[in-house]
C-alpha atoms as a printed R data frame, in Angstrom:
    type eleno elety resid chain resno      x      y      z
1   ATOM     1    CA   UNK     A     1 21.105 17.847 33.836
2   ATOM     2    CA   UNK     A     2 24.329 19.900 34.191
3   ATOM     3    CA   UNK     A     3 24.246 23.484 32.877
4   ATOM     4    CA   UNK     A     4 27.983 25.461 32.028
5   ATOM     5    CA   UNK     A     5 27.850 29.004 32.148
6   ATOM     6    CA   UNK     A     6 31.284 30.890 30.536
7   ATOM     7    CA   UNK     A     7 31.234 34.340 29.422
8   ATOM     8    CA   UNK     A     8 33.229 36.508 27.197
9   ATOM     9    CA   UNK     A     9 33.636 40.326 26.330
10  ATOM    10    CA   UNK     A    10 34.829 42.340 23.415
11  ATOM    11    CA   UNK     A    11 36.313 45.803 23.411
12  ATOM    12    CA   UNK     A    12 36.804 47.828 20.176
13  ATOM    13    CA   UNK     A    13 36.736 46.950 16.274
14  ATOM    14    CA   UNK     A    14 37.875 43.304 15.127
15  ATOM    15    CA   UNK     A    15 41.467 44.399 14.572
16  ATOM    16    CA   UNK     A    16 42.287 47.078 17.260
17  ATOM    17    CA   UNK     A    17 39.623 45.254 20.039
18  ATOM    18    CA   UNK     A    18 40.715 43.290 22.573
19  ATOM    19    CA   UNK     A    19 38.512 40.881 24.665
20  ATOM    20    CA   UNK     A    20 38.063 38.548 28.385
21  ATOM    21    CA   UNK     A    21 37.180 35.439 28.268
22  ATOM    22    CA   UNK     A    22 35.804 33.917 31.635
23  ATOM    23    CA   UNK     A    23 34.922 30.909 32.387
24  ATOM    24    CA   UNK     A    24 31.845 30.025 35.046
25  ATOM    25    CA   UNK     A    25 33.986 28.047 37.217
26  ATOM    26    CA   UNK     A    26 36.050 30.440 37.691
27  ATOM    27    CA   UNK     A    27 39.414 28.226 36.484
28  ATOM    28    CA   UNK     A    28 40.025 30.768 33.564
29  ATOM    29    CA   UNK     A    29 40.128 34.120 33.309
30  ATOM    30    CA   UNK     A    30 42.270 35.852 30.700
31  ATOM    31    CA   UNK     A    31 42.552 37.746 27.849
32  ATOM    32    CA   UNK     A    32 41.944 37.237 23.645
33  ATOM    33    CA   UNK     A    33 42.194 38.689 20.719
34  ATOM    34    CA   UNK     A    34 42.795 39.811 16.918
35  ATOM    35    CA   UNK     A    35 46.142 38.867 17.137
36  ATOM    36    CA   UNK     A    36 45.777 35.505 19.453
37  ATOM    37    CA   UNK     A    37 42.881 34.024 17.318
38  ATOM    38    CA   UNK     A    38 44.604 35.215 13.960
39  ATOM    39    CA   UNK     A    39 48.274 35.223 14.256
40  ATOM    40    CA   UNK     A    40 50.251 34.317 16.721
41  ATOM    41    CA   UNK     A    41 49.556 36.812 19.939
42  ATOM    42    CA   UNK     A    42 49.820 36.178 23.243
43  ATOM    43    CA   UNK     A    43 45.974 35.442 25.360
44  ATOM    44    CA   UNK     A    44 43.928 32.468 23.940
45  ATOM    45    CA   UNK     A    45 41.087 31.715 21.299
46  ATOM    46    CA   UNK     A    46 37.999 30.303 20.990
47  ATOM    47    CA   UNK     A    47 39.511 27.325 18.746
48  ATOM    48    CA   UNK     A    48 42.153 26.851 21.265
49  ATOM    49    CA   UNK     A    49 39.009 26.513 24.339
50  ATOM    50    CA   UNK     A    50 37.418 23.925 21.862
51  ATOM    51    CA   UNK     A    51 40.675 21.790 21.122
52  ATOM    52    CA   UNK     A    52 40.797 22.126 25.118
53  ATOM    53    CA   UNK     A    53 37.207 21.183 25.956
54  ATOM    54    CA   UNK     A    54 37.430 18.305 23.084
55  ATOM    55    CA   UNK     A    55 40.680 16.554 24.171
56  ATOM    56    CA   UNK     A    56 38.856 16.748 27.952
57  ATOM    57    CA   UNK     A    57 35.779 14.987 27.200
58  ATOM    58    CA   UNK     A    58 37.616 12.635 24.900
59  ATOM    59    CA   UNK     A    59 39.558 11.182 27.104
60  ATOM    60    CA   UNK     A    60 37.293 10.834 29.648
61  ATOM    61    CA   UNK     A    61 34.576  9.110 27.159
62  ATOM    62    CA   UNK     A    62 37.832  6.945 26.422
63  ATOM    63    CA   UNK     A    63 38.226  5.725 30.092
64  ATOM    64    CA   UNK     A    64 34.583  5.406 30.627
65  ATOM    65    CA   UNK     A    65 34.933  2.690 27.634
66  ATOM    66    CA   UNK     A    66 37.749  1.166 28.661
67  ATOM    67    CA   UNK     A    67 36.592  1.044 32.246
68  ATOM    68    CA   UNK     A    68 33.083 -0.285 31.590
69  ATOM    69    CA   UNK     A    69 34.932 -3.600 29.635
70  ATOM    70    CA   UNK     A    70 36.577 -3.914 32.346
71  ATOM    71    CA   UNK     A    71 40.150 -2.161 31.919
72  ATOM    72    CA   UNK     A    72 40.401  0.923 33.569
73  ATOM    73    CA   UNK     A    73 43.320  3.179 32.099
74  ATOM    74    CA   UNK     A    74 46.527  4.134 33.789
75  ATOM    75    CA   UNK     A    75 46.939  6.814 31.708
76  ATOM    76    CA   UNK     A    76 45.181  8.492 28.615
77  ATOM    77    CA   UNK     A    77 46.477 11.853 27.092
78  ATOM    78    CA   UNK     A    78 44.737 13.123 24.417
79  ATOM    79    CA   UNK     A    79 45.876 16.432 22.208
80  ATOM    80    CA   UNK     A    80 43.082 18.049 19.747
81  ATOM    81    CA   UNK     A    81 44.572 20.098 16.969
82  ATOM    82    CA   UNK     A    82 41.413 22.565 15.793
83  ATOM    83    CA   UNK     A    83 42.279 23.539 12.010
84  ATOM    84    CA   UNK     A    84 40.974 27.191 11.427
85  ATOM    85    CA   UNK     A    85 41.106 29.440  8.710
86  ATOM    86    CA   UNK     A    86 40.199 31.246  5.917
87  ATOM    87    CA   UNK     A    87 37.176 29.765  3.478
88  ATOM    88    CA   UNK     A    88 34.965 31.728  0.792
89  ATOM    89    CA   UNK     A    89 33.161 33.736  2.619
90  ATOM    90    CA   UNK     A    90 34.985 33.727  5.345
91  ATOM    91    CA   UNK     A    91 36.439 31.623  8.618
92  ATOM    92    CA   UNK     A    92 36.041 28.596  9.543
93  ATOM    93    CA   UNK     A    93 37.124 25.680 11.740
94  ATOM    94    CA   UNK     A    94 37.765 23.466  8.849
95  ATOM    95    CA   UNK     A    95 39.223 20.075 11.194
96  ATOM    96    CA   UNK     A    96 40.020 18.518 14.151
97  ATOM    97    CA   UNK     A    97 42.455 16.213 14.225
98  ATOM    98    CA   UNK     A    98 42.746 13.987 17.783
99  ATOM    99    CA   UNK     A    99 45.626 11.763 18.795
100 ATOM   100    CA   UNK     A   100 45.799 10.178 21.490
101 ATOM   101    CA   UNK     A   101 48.125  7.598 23.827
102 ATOM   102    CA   UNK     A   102 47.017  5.417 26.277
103 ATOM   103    CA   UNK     A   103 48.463  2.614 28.596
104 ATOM   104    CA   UNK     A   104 45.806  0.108 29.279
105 ATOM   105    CA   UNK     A   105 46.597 -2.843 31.294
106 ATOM   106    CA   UNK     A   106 45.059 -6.206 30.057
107 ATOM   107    CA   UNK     A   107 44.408 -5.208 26.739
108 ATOM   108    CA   UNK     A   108 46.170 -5.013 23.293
109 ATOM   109    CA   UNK     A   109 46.617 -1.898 20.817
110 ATOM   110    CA   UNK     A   110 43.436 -3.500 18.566
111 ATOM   111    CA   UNK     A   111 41.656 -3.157 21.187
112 ATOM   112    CA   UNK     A   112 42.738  0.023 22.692
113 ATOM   113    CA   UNK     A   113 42.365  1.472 18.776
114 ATOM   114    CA   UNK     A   114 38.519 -0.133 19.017
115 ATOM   115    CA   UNK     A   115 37.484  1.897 21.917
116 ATOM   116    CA   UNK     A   116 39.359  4.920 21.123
117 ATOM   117    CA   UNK     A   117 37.016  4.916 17.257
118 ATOM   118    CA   UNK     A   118 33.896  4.595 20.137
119 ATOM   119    CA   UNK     A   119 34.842  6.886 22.096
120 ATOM   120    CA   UNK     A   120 35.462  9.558 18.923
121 ATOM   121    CA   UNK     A   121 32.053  9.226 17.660
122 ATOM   122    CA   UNK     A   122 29.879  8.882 21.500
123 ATOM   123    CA   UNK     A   123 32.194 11.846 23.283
124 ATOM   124    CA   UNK     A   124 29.845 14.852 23.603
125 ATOM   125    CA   UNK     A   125 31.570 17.291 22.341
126 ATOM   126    CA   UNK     A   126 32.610 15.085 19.223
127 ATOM   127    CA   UNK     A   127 28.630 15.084 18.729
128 ATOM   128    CA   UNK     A   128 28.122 18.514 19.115
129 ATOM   129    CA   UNK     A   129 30.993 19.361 16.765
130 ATOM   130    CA   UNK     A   130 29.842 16.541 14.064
131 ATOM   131    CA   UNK     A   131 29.834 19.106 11.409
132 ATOM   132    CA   UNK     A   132 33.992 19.155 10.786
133 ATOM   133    CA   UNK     A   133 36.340 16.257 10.438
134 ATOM   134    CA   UNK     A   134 37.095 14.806 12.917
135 ATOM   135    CA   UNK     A   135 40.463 12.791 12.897
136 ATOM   136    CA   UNK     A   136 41.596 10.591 15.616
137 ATOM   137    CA   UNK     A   137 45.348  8.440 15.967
138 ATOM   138    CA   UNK     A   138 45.451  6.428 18.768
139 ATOM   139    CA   UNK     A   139 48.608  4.714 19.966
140 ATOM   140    CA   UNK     A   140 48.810  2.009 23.048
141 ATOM   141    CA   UNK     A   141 51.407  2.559 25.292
């Protein structure tokens, strides 16, 4: 079983802080904050990692569908929008919304639209993140 190590680091108060995000691989290193998780600032987010880490396994759960019946992709690209914000009591990540595009040879858009549902709810990191909405659009290409 695989094991992911990433690591972050906070500096100061919630406001005035600023923080490092790192991940174990070493292909991230970089900054975050009040400002880039709140407003519009420059560094990233957590939600932003999660969209990231979500649209990844996505489409890879996608072509491991698609290729297991058969029809392996050309091309999948996937975008996760993670909805956060303000809610009584505090912040949340409220939704995710998923759309993605693929070009399949040998297969139609009902099809494509099928295994794009299955690979929504089997992806691992859709399970993990089960308790928001999850949205997904899928368009063949």
């Amino acid at each position: 079983m695989a094991n992911r190590t990433s690591e972050a680091e906070w500096r100061g108060d919630l406001k005035g802080g600023e923080g490092n995000i790192k991940l174990g691989s070493g292909a991230y290193n970089g900054a975050y904050s009040y400002r880039s998780r709140f407003e519009e600032g420059t560094g990233t987010n957590p939600e932003e990692l999660i969209a990231a880490a979500h649209a990844g396994c996505f489409s890879m759960a996608l072509a491991a569908g698609l290729s297991a019946g058969g029809h392996a992709p050309s091309r999948i690209h996937t975008t996760a929008k993670v909805q956060f914000g303000p809610v009584p009591g505090g912040f949340a990540i409220t939704r995710i919304d998923l759309t993605t595009e693929g070009s399949v040879p040998g297969i139609d858009a009902a099809a494509f639209e099928k295994a794009a549902a299955e690979a929504k709810e089997n992806c691992p990191v859709s399970k993990a993140l089960k308790a928001v909405e999850i949205t997904l659009t899928a368009k063949f290409v």
